[in-house]
C-alpha positions as CSV (number, residue, x, y, z in Angstrom):
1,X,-16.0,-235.2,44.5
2,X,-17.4,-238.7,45.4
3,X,-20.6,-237.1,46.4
4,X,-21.3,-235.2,43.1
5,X,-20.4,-238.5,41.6
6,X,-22.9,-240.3,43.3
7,X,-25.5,-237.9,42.8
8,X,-24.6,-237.9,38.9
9,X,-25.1,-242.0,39.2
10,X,-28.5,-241.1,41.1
11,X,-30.0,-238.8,38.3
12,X,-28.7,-241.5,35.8
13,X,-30.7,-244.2,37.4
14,X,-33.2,-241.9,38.0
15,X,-33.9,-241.5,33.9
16,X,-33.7,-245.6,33.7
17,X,-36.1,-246.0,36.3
18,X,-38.5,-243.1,34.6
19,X,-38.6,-244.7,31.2
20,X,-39.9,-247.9,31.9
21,X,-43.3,-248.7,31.9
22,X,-45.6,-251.8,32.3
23,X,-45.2,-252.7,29.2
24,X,-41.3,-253.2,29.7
25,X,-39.4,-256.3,28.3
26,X,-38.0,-258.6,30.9
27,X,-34.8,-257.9,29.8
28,X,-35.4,-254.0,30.5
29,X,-36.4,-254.9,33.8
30,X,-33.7,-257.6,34.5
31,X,-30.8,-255.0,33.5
32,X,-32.4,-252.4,35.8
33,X,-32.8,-254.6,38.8
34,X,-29.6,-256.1,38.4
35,X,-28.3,-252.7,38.6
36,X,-29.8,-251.7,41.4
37,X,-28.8,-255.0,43.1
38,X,-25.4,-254.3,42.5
39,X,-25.1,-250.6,44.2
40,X,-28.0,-251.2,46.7
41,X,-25.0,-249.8,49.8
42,X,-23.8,-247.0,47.8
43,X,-28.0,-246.2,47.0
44,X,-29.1,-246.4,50.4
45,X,-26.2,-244.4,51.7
46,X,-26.7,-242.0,49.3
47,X,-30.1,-241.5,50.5
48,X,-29.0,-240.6,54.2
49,X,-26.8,-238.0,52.6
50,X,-27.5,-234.2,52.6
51,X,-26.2,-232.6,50.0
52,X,-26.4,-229.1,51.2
53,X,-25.0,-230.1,55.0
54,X,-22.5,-231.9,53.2
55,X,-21.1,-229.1,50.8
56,X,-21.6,-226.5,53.4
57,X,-19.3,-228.0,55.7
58,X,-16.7,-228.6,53.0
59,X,-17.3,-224.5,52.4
60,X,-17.3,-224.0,56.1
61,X,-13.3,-225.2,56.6
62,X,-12.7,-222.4,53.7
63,X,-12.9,-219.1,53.2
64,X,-16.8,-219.0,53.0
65,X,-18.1,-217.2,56.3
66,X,-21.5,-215.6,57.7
67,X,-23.5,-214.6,55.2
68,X,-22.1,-215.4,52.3
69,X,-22.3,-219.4,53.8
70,X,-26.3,-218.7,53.8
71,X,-26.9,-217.5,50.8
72,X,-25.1,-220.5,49.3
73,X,-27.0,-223.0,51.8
74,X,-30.5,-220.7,50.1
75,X,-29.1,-221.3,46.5
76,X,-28.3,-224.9,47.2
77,X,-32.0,-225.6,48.9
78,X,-33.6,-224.1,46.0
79,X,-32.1,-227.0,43.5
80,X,-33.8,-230.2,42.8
81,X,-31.3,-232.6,44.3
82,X,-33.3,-232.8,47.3
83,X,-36.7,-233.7,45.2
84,X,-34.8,-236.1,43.2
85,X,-33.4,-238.0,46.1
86,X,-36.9,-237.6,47.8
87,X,-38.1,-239.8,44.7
88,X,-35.1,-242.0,44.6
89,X,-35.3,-242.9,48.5
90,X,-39.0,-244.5,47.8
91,X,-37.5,-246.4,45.2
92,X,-34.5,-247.7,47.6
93,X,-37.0,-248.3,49.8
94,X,-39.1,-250.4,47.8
95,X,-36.2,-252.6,46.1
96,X,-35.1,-253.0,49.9
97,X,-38.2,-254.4,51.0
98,X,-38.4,-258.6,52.2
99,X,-41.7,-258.3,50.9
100,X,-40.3,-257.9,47.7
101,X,-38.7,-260.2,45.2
102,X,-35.5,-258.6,43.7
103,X,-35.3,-261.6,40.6
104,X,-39.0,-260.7,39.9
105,X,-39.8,-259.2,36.7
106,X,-42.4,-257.3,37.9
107,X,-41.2,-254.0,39.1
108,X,-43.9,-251.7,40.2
109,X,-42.9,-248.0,40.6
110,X,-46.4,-246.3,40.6
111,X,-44.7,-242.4,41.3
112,X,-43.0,-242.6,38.1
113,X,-45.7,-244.0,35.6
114,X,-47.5,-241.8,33.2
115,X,-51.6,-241.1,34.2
116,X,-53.5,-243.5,32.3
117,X,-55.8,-240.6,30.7
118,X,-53.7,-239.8,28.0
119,X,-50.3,-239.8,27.3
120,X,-48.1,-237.5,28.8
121,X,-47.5,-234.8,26.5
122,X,-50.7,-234.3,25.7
123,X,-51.9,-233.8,29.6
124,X,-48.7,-231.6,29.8
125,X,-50.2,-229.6,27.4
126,X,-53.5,-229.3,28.5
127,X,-51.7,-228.0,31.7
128,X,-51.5,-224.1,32.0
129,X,-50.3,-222.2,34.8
130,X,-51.5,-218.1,34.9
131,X,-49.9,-215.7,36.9
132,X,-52.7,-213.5,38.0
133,X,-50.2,-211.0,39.7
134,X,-46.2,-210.6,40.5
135,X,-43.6,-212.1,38.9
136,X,-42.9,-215.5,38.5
137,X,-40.8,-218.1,36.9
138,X,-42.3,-221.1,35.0
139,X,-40.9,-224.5,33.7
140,X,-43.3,-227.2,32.7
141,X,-44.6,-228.2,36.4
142,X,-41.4,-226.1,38.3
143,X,-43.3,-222.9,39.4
144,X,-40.5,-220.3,41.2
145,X,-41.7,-216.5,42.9
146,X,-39.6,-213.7,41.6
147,X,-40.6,-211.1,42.9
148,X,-43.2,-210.7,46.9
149,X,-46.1,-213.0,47.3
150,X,-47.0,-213.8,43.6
151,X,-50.5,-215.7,42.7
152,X,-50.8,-218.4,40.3
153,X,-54.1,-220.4,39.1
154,X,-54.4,-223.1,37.2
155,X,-56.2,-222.1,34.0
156,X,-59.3,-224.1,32.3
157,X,-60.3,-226.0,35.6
158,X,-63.6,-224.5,36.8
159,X,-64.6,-226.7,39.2
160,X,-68.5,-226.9,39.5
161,X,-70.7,-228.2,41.9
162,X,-72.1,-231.8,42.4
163,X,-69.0,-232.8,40.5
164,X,-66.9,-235.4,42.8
165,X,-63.6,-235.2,44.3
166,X,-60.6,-233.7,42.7
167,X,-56.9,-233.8,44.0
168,X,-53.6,-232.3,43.3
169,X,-50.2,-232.4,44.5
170,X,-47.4,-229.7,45.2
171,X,-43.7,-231.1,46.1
172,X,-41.8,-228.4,48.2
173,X,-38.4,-227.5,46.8
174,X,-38.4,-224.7,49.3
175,X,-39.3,-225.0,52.6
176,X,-40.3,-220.8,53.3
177,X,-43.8,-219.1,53.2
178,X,-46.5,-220.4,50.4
179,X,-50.1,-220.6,50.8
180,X,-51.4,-223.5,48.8
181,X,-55.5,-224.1,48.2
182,X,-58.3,-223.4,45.8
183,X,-59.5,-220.0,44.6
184,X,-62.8,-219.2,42.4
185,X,-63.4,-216.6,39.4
186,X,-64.1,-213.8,42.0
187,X,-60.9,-214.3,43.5
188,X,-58.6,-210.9,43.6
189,X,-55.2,-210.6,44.9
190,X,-52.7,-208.0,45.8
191,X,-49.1,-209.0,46.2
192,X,-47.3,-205.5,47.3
193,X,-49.9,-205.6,50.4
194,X,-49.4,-209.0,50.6
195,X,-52.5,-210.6,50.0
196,X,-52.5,-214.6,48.2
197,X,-54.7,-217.3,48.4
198,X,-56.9,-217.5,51.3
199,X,-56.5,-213.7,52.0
200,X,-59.3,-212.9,49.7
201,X,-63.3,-214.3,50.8
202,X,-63.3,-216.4,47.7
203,X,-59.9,-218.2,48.2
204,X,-58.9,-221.0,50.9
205,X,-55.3,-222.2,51.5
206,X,-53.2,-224.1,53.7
207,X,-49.8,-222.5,54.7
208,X,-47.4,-225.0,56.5
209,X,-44.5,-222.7,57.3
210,X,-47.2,-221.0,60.2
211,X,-49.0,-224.3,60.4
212,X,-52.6,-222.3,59.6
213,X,-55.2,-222.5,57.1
214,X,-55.9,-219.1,55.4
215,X,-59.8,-218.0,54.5
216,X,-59.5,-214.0,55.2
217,X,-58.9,-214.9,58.5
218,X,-56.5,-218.4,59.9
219,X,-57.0,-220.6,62.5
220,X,-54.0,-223.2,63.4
221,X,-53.8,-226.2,61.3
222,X,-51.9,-229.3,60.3
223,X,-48.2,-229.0,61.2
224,X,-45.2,-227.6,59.7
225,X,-43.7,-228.6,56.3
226,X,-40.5,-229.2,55.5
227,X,-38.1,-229.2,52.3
228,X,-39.0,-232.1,50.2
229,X,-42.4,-233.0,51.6
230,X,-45.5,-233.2,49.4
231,X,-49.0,-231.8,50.0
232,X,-51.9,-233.2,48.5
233,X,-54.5,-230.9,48.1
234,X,-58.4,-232.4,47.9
235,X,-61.6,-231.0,47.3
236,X,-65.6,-232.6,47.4
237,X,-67.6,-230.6,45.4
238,X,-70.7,-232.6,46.4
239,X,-70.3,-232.0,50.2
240,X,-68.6,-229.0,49.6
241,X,-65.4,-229.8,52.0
242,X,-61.5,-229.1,52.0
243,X,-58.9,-231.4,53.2
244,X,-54.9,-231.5,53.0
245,X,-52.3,-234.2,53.3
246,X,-48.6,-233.7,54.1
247,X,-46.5,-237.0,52.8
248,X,-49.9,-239.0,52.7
249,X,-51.1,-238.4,56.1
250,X,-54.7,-236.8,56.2
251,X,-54.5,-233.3,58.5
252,X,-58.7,-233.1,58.5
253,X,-61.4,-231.0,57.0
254,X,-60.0,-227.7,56.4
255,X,-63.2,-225.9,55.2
256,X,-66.6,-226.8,55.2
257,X,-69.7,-224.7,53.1
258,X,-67.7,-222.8,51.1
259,X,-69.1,-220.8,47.1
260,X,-68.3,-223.5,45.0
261,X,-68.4,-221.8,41.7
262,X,-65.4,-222.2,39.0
263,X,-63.1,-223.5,41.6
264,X,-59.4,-223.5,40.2
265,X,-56.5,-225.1,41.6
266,X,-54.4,-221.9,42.9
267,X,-51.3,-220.9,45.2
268,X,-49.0,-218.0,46.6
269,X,-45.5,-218.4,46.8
270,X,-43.2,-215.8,48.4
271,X,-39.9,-214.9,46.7
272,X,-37.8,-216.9,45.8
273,X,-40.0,-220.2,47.0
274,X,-40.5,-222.7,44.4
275,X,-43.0,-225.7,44.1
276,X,-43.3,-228.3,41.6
277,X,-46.8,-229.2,40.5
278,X,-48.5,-232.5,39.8
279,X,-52.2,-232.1,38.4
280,X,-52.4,-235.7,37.3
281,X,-50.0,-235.7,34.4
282,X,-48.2,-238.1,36.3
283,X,-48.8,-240.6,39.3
284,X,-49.7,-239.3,42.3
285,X,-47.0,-239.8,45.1
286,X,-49.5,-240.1,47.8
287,X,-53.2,-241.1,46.7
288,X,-56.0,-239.9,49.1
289,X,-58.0,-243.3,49.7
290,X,-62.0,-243.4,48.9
291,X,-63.9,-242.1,51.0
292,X,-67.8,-244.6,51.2
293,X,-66.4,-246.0,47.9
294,X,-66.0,-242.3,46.1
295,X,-62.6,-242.4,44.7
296,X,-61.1,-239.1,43.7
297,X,-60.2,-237.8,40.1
298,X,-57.3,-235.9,39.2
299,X,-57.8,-231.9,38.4
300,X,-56.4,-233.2,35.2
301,X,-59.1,-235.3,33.7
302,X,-61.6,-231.8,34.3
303,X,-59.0,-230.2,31.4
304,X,-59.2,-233.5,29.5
305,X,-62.8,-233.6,29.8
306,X,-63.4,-229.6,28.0
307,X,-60.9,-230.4,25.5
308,X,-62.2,-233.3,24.4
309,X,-65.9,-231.3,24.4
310,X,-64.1,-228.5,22.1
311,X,-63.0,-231.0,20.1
312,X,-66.5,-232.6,19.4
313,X,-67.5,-228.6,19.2
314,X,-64.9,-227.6,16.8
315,X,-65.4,-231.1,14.4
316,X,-66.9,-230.8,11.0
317,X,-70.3,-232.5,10.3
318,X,-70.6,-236.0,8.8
319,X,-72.4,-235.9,5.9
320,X,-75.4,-238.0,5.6
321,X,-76.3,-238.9,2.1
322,X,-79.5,-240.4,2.0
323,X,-81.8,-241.7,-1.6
324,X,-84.0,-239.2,-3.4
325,X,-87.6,-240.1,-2.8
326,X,-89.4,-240.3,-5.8
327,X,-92.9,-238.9,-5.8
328,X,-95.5,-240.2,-8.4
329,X,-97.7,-237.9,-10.2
């Protein structure tokens, strides 16, 4: 009972902290940090706390035994209590910080801030996720498999070349088999044979539970993920390279040469795993840094930019009026 009422104090703080923004009143910021101030012991020990050790061994003195204890530790793994507290411990963290001035009113928590391309909504908008084949289950950014080794592409964002650098990130609320990476229009998947992203020529992925990177064949790579962790996902279409991150930390060039034509953002999750997706809507929660002064741009702002090219397309003339010439006899 005290731990489900500490978590339903986290996801209240949680909404606080999510609707403020830089242009805040002191007040706002002086009620939240006084708040925080106040619980900081109760916060931090929260965020030691797992949730699914710490109701499975409440089950475990019961009648709950075997299997029917892992399928609740599966259900419980799935939720987004683990995500949320993920968020919430970089927030404890940065409130706990000497470096830091707690009677400040300048709160800075980057994660949670809108993307300064547009508002919110309207990048959430411009964000749609296809199925290409299986079965899955989509929520705004929450992508779960249904059924065995669905694909999914992001939709609108053909990458071409000589473009820049474009990132993405995918938060793991399951910790099981995915493959995440890029795929192009020639892409072609099978899911009953068990074919995703970076089983087909014109695909590349990174797969974290096996530690490989997929492109037909694999070859070890990176290390293995874990429930909670957050991969960034990073592409140069000038020097035509692939890199991934796992909580920030830069696992190398991936892929080198590859046919960059109509890249899209893409990724297969087997059942049952689930991923939530950040494209740029919001902040990133680890930034790649620039690379000989070429900063990155969100796979967002490539949506932003065709939509705002349709709408230039699709806008009706401006009429030009101009005087009758007169012309003598």
């Amino acid at each position: 009972l005290a731990l489900m009422h500490q978590v339903s104090f986290l996801r209240s703080l949680l909404v606080k902290c999510t609707i403020l923004t830089r242009e805040s009143s002191s007040c706002d910021l002086e009620n939240i940090t006084s708040v925080i101030k106040k619980n900081i012991p109760h916060l931090l020990s929260l965020a030691t706390v797992d949730p699914v050790s710490a109701v499975c061994n409440l089950y475990q003195s019961s009648s709950f035994r075997g299997v029917q204890l892992d399928v609740l530790k599966n259900l419980l793994k799935e939720g987004d209590i683990p995500f949320l507290e993920k968020i919430a411990l970089r927030l404890w963290k940065h409130f706990r910080s000497p470096a830091k001035d707690l009677r400040s009113s300048t709160i800075s928590i980057d994660p949670l801030y809108p993307s300064s391309l547009a508002d919110s909504d309207t990048l959430n908008a411009l964000v749609q996720l296809t199925a290409l084949a299986g079965e899955v289950a989509i929520s705004e950014t929450k992508v779960r498999a249904l059924t065995h080794f669905p694909s999914v592409r992001l939709s609108g964002a053909a990458l071409e070349r000589m473009t820049g650098r474009w990132f993405y990130e995918v938060t793991l609320l399951s910790d099981g088999l995915m493959q995440l990476g890029w795929a192009n229009s020639l892409f072609r998947c099978d899911p009953i044979c068990g074919q995703g992203v970076g089983d087909h020529i014109h695909s590349w992925a990174y797969d974290g539970l096996r530690s490989k990177k997929w492109n037909v064949s694999c070859e070890s790579y990176g290390r293995r993920w874990k429930l909670g962790d957050t991969v960034g996902v990073l592409v140069d279409m000038d020097l035509l390279e692939m890199r991934f991150y796992l909580n920030g930390e830069d696992l190398g060039t991936a892929f080198e040469d590859f046919s960059a034509y109509e890249l899209h953002p893409a990724f297969s999750l087997n059942v049952r795993q689930c991923i939530r997706v950040n494209f740029g809507q919001y902040k990133f929660l680890h930034p790649p840094n620039e690379v000989d002064g070429k900063p990155f741009k969100p796979v967002v702002a490539a949506l932003l930019s065709k939509y705002q090219q349709l709408q230039q397309i699709n806008a009706p003339p401006k009429m030009s009026i101009s005087p009758q010439t007169t012309l003598s006899p």
